[in-house]
Structure formats: structure tokens, C-alpha cells
DRENDO-171757 format. One record per residue (C-alpha): residue in one letter; x, y, z. Coordinates in steps of 0.1 Angstrom, whole numbers, padded with zeros to 4 digits, always signed. Each point is the difference from the previous one (the first is absolute). Example, Ala and Ser with C-alpha at 12.3 -4.5 7.8 and 13.67 -1.06 7.14 Angstrom:
A+0123-0045+0078/S+0014+0034-0007/
This chain:
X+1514+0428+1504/X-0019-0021-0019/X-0031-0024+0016/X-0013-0035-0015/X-0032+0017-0008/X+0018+0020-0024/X+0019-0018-0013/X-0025-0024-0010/X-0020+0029-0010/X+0032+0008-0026/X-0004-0036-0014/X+0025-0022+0021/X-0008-0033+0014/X+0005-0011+0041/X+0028-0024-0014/X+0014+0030-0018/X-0003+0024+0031/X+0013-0028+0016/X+0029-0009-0020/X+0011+0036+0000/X+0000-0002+0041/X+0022-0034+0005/X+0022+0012-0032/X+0011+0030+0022/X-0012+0024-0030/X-0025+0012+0024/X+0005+0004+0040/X-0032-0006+0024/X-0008+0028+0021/X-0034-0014+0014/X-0019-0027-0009/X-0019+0007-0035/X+0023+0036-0003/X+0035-0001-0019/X+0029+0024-0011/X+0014-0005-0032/X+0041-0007+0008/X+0016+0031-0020/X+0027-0009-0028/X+0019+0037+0000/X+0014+0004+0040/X-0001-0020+0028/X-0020+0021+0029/X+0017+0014+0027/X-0008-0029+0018/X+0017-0022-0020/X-0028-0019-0007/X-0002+0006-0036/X-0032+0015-0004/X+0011+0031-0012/X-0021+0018+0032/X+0017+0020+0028/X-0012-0005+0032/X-0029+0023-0002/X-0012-0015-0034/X+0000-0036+0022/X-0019+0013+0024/X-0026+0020-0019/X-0003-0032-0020/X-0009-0022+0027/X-0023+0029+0019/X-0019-0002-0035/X+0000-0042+0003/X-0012+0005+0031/X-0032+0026-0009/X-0003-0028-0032/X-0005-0028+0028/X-0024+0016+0022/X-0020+0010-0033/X-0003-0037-0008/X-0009-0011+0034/X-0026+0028+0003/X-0013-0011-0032/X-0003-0037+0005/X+0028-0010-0026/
């Protein structure tokens, strides 16, 4: 999972972030938290992130903790 925070902390722009949502290249799992769509194996969900189930669900339990960080913290 990969937040905005970071990734403007790795040097990408919002439009980049952005462009890298709507182009499908990355898949929204809560607002300012993304996965990466894998390139190797479809998941077992079909959903072509490369995750099984669990890895989906551990990745949105951890966008979850990142929101509640941000709130908590006034971002």
C-alpha cells in the first residue's frame, strides 16, 4: 500500500499520483491510500492486483489505521 504522503515524499506530484489512479496503474483502496496493480498474476480475486484475499484485506485494514492517523493528526 502506498499513501499520497509518501508518495510525494518519494518525489511524485498530485497530478502524477493522480494520473497513476485514473490510468488504472494504481487501484484506490481509501481515499489518500493505493495499491500498486501487480504486472506478474492476476490475484485470486481476479482483480489484478496480484493480492489474495488476505493481502486485500490486510491492505485495506492498514488504509484504514493510515486514515485514522491522519484524522488524529489534523491532516
Amino acid at each position: 500500500m502506498v499513501t499520497t504522503a509518501q508518495a510525494l515524499a518519494a518525489g511524485l506530484t498530485r497530478d502524477q499520483v493522480r494520473h497513476l489512479w485514473r490510468s488504472g496503474r494504481w487501484t484506490r483502496i481509501a481515499r489518500g491510500c493505493f495499491v500498486p496493480v501487480g504486472t506478474s498474476t492476476e490475484g485470486a480475486l481476479g482483480d489484478g492486483l496480484g493480492l489474495t484475499p488476505a493481502g486485500m484485506r490486510r491492505a485495506r485494514i492498514r488504509a484504514a489505521v493510515a486514515c485514522l492517523r491522519r484524522s488524529r493528526h489534523g491532516a
